[in-house]
C-alpha positions as CSV (number, residue, x, y, z in Angstrom):
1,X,72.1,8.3,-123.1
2,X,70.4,7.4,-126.4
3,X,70.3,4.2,-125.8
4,X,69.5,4.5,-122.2
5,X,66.4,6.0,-123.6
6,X,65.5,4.2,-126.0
7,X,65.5,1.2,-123.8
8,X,63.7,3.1,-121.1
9,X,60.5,3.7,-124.1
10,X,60.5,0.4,-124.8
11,X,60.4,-0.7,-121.6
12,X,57.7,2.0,-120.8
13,X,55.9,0.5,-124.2
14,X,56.1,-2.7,-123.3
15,X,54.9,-2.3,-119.7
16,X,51.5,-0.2,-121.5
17,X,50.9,-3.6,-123.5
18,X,50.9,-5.9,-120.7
19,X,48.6,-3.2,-119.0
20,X,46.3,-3.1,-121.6
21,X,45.1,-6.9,-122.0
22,X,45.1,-7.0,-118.5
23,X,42.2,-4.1,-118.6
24,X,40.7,-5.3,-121.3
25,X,40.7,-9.1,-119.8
26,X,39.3,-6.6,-116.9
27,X,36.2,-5.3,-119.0
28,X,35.6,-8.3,-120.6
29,X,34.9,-9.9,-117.3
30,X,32.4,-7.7,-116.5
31,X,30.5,-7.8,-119.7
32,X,32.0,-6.1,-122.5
33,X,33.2,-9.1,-124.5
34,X,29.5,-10.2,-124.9
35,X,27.9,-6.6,-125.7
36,X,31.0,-6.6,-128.1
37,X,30.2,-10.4,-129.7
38,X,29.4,-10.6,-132.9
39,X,26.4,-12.6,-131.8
40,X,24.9,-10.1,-129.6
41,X,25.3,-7.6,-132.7
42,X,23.3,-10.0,-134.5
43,X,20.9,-10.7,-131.8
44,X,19.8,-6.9,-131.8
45,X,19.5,-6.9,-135.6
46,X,17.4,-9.7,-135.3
47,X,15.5,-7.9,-132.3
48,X,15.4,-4.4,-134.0
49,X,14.0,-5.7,-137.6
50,X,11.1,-8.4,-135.5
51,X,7.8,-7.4,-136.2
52,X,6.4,-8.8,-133.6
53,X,4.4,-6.1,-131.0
54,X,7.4,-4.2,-130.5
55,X,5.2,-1.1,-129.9
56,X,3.2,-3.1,-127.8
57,X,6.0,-4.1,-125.7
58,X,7.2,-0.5,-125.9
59,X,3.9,0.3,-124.3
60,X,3.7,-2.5,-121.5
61,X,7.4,-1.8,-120.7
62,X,6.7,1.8,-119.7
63,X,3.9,0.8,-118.1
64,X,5.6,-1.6,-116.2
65,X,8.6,0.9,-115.2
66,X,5.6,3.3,-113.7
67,X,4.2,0.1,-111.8
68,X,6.5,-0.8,-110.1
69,X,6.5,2.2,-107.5
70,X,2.3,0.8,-107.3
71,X,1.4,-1.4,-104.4
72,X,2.9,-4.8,-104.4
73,X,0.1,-6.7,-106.2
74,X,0.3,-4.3,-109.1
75,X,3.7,-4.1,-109.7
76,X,4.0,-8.1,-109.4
77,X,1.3,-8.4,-112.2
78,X,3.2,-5.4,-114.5
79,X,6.3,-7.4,-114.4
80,X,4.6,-10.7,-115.2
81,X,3.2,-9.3,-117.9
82,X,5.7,-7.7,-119.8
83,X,7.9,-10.8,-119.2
84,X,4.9,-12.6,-121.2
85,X,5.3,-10.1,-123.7
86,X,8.9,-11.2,-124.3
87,X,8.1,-14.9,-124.6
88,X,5.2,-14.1,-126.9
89,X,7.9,-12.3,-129.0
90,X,10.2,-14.9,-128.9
91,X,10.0,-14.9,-132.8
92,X,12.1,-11.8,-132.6
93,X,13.4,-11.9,-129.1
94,X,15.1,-15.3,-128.7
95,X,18.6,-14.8,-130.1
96,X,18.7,-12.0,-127.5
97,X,17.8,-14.0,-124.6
98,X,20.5,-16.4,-125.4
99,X,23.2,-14.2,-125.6
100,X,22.4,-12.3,-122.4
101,X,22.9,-16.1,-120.6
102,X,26.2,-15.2,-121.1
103,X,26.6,-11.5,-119.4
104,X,27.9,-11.2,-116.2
105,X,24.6,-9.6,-114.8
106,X,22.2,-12.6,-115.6
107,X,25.3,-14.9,-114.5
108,X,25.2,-13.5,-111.1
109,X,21.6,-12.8,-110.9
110,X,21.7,-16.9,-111.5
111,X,23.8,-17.9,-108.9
112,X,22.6,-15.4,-106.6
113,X,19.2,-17.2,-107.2
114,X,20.6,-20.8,-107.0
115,X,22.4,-19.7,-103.9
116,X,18.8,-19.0,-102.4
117,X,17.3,-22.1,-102.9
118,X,20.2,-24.3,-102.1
119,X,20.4,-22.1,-98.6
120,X,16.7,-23.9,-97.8
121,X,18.4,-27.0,-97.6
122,X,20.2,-26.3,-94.5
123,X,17.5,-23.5,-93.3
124,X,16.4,-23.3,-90.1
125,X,13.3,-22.3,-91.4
126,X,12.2,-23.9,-95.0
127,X,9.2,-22.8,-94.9
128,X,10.6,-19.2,-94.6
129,X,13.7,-20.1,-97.0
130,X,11.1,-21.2,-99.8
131,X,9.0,-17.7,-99.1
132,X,12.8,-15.1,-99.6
133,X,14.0,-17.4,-102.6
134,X,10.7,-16.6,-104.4
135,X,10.9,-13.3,-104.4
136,X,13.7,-13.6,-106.9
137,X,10.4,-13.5,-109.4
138,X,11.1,-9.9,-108.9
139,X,14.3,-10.2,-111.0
140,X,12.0,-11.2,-114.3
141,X,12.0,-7.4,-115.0
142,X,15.3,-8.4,-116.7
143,X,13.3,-10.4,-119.0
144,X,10.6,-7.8,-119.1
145,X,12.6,-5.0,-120.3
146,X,16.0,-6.1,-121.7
147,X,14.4,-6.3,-125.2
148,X,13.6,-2.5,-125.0
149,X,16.8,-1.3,-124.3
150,X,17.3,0.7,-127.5
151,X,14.4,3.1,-126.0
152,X,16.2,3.3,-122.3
153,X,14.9,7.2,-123.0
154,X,11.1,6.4,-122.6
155,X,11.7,3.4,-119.7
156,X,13.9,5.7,-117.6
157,X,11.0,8.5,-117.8
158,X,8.3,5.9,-116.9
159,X,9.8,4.7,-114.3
160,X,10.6,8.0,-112.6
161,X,7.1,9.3,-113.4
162,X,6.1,6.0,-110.9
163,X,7.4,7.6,-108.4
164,X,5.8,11.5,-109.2
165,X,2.2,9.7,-108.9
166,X,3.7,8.3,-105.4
167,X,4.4,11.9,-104.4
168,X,0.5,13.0,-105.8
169,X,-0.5,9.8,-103.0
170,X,1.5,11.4,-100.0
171,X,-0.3,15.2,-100.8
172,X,-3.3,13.3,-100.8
173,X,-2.6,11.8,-97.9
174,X,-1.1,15.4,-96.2
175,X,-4.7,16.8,-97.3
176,X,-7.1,14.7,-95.5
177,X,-7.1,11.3,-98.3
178,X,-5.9,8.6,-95.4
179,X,-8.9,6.8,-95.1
180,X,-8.9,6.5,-99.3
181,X,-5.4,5.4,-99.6
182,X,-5.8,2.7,-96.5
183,X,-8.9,0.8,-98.3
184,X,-6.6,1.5,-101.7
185,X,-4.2,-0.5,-99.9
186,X,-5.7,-2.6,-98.3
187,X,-3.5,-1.5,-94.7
188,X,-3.8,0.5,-91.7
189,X,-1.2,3.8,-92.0
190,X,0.8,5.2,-89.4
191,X,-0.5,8.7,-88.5
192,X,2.3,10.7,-87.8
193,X,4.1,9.4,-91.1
194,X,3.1,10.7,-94.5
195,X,4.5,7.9,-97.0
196,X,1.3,7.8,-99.3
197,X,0.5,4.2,-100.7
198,X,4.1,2.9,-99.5
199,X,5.4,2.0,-96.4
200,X,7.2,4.5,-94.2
201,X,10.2,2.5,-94.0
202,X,10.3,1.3,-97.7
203,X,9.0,4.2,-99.2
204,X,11.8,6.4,-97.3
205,X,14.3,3.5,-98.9
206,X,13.4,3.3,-102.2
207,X,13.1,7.5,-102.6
208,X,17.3,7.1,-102.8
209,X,17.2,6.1,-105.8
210,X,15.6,8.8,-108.0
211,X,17.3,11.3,-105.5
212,X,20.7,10.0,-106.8
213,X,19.4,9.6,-110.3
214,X,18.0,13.7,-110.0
215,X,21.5,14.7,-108.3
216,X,23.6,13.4,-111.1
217,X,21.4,14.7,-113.8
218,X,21.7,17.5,-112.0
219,X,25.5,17.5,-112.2
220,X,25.9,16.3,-115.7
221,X,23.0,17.3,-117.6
222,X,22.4,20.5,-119.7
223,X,20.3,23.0,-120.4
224,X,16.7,22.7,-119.1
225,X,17.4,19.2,-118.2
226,X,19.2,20.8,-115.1
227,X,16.0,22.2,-114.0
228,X,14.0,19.5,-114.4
229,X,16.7,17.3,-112.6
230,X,17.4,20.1,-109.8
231,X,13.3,20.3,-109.3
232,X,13.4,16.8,-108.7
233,X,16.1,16.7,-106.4
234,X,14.0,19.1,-104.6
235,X,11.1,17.2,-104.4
236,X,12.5,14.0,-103.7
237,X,14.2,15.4,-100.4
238,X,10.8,16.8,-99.7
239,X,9.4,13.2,-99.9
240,X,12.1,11.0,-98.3
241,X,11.8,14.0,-95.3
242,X,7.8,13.2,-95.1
243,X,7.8,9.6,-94.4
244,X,10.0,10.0,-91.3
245,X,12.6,7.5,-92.1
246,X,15.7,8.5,-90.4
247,X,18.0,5.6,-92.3
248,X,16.8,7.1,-95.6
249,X,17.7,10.5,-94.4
250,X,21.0,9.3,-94.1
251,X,21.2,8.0,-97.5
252,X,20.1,10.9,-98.7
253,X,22.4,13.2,-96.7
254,X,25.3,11.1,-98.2
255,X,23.8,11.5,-101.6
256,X,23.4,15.2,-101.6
257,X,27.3,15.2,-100.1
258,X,28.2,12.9,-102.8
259,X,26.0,15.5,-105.3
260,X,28.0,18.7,-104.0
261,X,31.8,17.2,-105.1
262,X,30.3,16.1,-107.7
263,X,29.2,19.5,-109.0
264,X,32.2,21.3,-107.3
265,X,34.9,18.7,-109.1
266,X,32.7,19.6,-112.4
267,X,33.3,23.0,-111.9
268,X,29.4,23.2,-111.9
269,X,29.0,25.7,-108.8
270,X,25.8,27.9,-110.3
271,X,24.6,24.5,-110.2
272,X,25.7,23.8,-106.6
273,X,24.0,27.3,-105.6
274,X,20.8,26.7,-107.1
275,X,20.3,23.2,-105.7
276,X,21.0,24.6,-102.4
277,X,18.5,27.2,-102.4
278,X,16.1,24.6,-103.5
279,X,16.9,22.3,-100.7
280,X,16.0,25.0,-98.8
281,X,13.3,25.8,-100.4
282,X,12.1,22.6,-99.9
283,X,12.9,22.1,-96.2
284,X,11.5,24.9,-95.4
285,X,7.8,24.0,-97.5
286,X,8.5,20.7,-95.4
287,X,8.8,22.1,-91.9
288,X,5.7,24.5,-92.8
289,X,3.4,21.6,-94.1
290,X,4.8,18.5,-91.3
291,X,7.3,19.9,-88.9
292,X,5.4,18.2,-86.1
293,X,6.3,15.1,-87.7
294,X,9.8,16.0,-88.1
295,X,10.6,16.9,-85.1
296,X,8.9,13.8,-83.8
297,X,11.2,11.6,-85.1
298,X,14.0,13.7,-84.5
299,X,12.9,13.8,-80.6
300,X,12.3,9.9,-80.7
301,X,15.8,9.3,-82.2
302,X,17.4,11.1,-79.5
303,X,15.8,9.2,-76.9
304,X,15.8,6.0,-78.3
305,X,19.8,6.1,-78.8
306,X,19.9,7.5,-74.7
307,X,17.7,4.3,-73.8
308,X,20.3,1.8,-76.1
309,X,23.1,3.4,-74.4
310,X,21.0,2.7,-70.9
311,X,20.8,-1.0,-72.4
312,X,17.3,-0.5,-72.9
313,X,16.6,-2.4,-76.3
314,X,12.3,-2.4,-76.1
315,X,12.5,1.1,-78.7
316,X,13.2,0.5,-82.8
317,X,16.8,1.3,-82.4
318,X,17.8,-1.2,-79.2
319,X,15.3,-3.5,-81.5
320,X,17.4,-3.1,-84.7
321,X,20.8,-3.3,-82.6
322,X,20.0,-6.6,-81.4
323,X,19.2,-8.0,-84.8
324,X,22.3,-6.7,-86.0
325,X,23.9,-8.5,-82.7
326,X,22.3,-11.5,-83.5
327,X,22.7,-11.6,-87.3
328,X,27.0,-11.2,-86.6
329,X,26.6,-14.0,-84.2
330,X,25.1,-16.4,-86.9
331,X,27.7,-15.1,-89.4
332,X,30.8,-16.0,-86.6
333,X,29.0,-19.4,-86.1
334,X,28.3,-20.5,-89.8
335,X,30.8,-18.3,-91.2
336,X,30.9,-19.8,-94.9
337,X,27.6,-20.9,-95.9
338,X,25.3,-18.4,-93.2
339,X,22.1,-20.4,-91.3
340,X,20.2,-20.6,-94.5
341,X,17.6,-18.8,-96.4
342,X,14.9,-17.8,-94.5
343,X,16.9,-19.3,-91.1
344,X,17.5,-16.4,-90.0
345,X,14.6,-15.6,-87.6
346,X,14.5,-19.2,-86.4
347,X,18.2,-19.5,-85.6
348,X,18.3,-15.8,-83.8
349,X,15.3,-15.9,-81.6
350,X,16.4,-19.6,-80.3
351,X,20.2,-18.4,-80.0
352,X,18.7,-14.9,-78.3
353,X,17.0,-17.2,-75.8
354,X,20.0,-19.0,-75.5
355,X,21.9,-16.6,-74.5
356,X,20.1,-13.5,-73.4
357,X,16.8,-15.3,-71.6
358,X,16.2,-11.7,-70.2
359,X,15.4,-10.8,-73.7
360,X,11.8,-10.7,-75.5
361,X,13.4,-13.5,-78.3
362,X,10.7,-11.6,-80.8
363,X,13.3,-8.9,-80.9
364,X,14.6,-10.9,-83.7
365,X,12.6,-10.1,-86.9
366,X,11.8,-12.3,-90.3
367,X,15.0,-10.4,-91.2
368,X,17.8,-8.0,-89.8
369,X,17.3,-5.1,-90.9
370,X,19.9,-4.3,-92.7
371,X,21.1,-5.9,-96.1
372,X,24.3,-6.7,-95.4
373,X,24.3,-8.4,-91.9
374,X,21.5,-10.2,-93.2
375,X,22.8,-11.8,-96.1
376,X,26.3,-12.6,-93.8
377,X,23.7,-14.2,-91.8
378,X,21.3,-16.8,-93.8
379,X,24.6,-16.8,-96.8
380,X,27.6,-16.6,-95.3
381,X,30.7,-15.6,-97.2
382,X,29.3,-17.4,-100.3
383,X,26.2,-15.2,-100.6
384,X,28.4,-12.2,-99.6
385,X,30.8,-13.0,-102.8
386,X,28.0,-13.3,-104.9
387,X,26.0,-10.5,-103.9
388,X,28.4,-8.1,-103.7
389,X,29.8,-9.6,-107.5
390,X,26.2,-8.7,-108.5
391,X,26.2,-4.9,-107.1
392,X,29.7,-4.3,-108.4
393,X,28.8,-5.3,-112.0
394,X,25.5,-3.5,-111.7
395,X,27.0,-0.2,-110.4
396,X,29.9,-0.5,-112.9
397,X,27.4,-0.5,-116.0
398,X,24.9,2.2,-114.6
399,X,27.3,4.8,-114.5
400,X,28.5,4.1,-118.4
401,X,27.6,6.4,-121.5
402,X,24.6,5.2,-123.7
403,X,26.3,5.2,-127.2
404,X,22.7,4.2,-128.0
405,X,21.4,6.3,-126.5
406,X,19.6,9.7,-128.2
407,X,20.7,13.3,-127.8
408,X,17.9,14.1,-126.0
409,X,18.2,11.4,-123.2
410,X,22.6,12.4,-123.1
411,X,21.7,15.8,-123.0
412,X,19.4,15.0,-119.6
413,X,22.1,13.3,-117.5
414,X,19.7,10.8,-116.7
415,X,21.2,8.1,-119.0
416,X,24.4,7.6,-116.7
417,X,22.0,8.4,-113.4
418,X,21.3,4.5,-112.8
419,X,25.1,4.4,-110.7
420,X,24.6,7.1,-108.9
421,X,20.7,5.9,-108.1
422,X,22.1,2.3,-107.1
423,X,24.6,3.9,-104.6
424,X,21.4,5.4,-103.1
425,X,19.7,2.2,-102.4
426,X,22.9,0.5,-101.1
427,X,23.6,3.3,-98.9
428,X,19.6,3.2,-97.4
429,X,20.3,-0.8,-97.5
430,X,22.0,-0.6,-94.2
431,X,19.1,-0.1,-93.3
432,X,16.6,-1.8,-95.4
433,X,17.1,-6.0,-96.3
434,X,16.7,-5.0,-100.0
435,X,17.3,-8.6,-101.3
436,X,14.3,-10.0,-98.8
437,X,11.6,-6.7,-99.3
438,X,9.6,-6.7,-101.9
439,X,8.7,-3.2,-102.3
440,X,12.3,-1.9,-102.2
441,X,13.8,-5.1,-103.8
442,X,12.2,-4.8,-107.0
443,X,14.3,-1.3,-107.6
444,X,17.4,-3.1,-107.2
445,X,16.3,-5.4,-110.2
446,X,15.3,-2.0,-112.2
447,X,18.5,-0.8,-112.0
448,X,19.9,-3.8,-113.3
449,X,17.3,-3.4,-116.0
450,X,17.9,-0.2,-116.9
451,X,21.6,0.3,-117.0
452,X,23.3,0.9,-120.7
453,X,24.2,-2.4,-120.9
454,X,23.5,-3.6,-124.7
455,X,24.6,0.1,-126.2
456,X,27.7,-0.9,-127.6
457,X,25.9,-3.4,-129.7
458,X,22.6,-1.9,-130.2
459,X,24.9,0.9,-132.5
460,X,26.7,-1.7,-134.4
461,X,23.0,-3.4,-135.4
462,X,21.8,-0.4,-136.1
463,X,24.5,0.2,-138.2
464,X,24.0,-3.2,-140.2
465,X,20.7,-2.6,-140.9
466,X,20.2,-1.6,-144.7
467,X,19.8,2.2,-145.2
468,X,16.5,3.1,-147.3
């Protein structure tokens, strides 16, 4: 018996040891044996002690996490920018750059971009191939903000406070402001949707992210924070409500669902209570202030799905079902490599007329409307690999603990928000073609940007430094 157990320990033992490397081969695949390098810790000391505009970067990094929730032109020039800051720091920034070549993130973000422009070669559509791989410009936020990530704390609060001064532009809007926000940018607003300076349809999108990062501060933060966090949750719902877009209030029905087992598995049911009542709250402010234009969409929906059912396709739904028809049928027909960046349009409308000539072929959109069928569509399984390797690695760092990060921003919740926030856009990207829009795009870069990836070794370099 002795011996039986004995052996049965050691085999238990030795069964734990093979399962460790195997987890640990595991983490260092997605990233942790670079934070962990010795040459990434020295890359932050080197970073940490430069003396080159680091509170100017500081400055123009915040800024830049508030732009990008601006209209398209300013956002595109805070990026730019801030990315010049890091090359004009390259004194104190360049051992840093080098060793994130090596993360997982920039790897994928690499490929994913290589994958783009190769796809033009065999694009229906070059023209259009050469226009959706550019907007991988987008992902120079990396480059923008990387070097600040031992003050996460202040670009986290910059960048949600981007979207507060988007809320300020829908009140103005809901009290009278159209006519000053449609010369502000520069476009003609739909009346019956109050979206402020962003699109309905994008602005609806990109709200699921700070509603996921508010629902998990809500869950995990403490004190105050809650309150802040449940306040935003609140008025986030209120937002995504206002600009009538029905996919984002899926999203963020699944995000509130995903909020409540959250708080119920945390044992965090005051929590649970309040945030309800605030919902309410703020459902009921909503149906007070735009009801009309709730129940408008609402009414539309319903008889927009009985005319798809009818085979009617002339409304947005039939519209967005055929894309998503058509996008399947270029992923069956060019089921490894996709029809190419930018092919999609060209390929659909000509195979639409091809083989429904009933059919308006301008059913068939610059893109499909939704992420995923899209990217089967102009990538194939190649871009689907490397895509979804992207999202994975993105989503498994934002959810992480900052061991960098101060009390103040662990006691908030929102330092571990950024998975959470991510889960929001991909949910609202069945919707939405992040990777080809610009103004929702950009926040899938920003989550990259902002998750605790360099913690690990931002502590050891600060611990290197000399005391005094």
């Amino acid at each position: 018996m002795v011996d039986g157990t004995s052996e049965n320990s050691r085999g238990l033992e030795a069964e734990g040891a093979r399962g460790r490397p195997r987890r640990g081969a595991w983490r260092r695949w997605l990233g942790e044996g670079v934070v962990q390098d010795p040459r990434s810790v020295r890359a932050w000391e080197h970073t940490l002690a430069g003396r080159w505009l680091p509170g100017v970067h500081l400055v123009m990094g915040a800024a830049c996490c508030v732009a990008v929730s601006f209209p398209i032109s300013v956002l595109e020039f805070a990026i730019a920018i801030t990315a010049v800051a890091t090359v004009v720091r390259i004194a104190g920034t360049w051992r840093l750059v080098v060793a994130a070549l090596a993360h997982p993130i920039v790897i994928c973000t690499l490929l994913w971009g290589l994958w783009l422009v190769a796809g033009v070669a065999w694009s229906a559509d070059p023209r259009a191939g050469w226009s959706d791989a550019g907007r991988m410009r987008l992902a120079l936020v990396l480059v923008a903000l990387w070097p600040l990530a031992h003050r996460r704390g202040v670009l986290i609060a910059a960048y949600l406070c981007g979207f507060a001064v988007g809320h300020v532009m829908q009140l103005v809007q809901v009290f009278g402001g159209r006519t000053f926000l449609e010369g502000l940018i520069s476009t003609t607003m739909s009346p019956d949707r109050i979206s402020g300076w962003w699109g309905p349809v994008s602005g609806g999108s990109m709200l699921c992210v700070p509603l996921g990062m508010h629902i998990w501060a809500a869950v995990h933060g403490r004190g105050r924070w809650r309150a802040v966090a449940i306040t935003g949750v609140a008025v986030t719902f209120a937002a995504i409500l206002a600009t009538g877009t029905r996919g984002a209030w899926v999203s963020a029905a699944v995000l509130l669902v995903i909020g409540g087992v959250c708080a119920c598995r945390r044992g965090r049911r005051r929590v649970l209570v309040i945030g309800a009542g605030a919902l309410a709250a703020a459902l009921a402010v909503a149906w007070l202030v735009f009801g009309d234009v709730l129940a408008s969409r609402v009414r539309d929906a319903r008889n927009e799905l009985a005319a798809a059912q009818a085979g009617e396709v002339e409304t947005n739904i039939g519209a967005r079902l055929v894309m998503w028809e058509t996008a399947i049928a270029a992923f069956r027909a060019h089921p490894i490599k996709g029809v190419g960046t930018g092919g999609y349009a060209a390929w659909g409308r000509e195979e639409l007329a091809r083989t429904s000539p009933e059919l308006d072929p301008r059913l068939v959109m610059d893109h499909a409307h939704g992420m995923y069928v899209h990217t089967a569509a102009t990538g194939g399984v190649v871009g689907l690999v490397i895509l979804g390797s992207l999202l994975f690695v993105v989503a498994w760092w934002g959810g992480r603990d900052d061991p960098a990060a101060g009390e103040r921003l662990q006691a908030s919740g929102y330092s571990s928000s950024i998975r959470l926030g991510l889960v929001g856009l991909l949910i609202a990207a069945m919707f939405e073609t992040v990777t080809v829009g610009m103004r929702v795009g950009v926040h899938l870069w920003m989550m990259a940007a902002l998750a605790p990836v360099w913690g690990g070794a931002i502590v050891r370099a600060r611990d290197a430094r000399p005391r005094g």
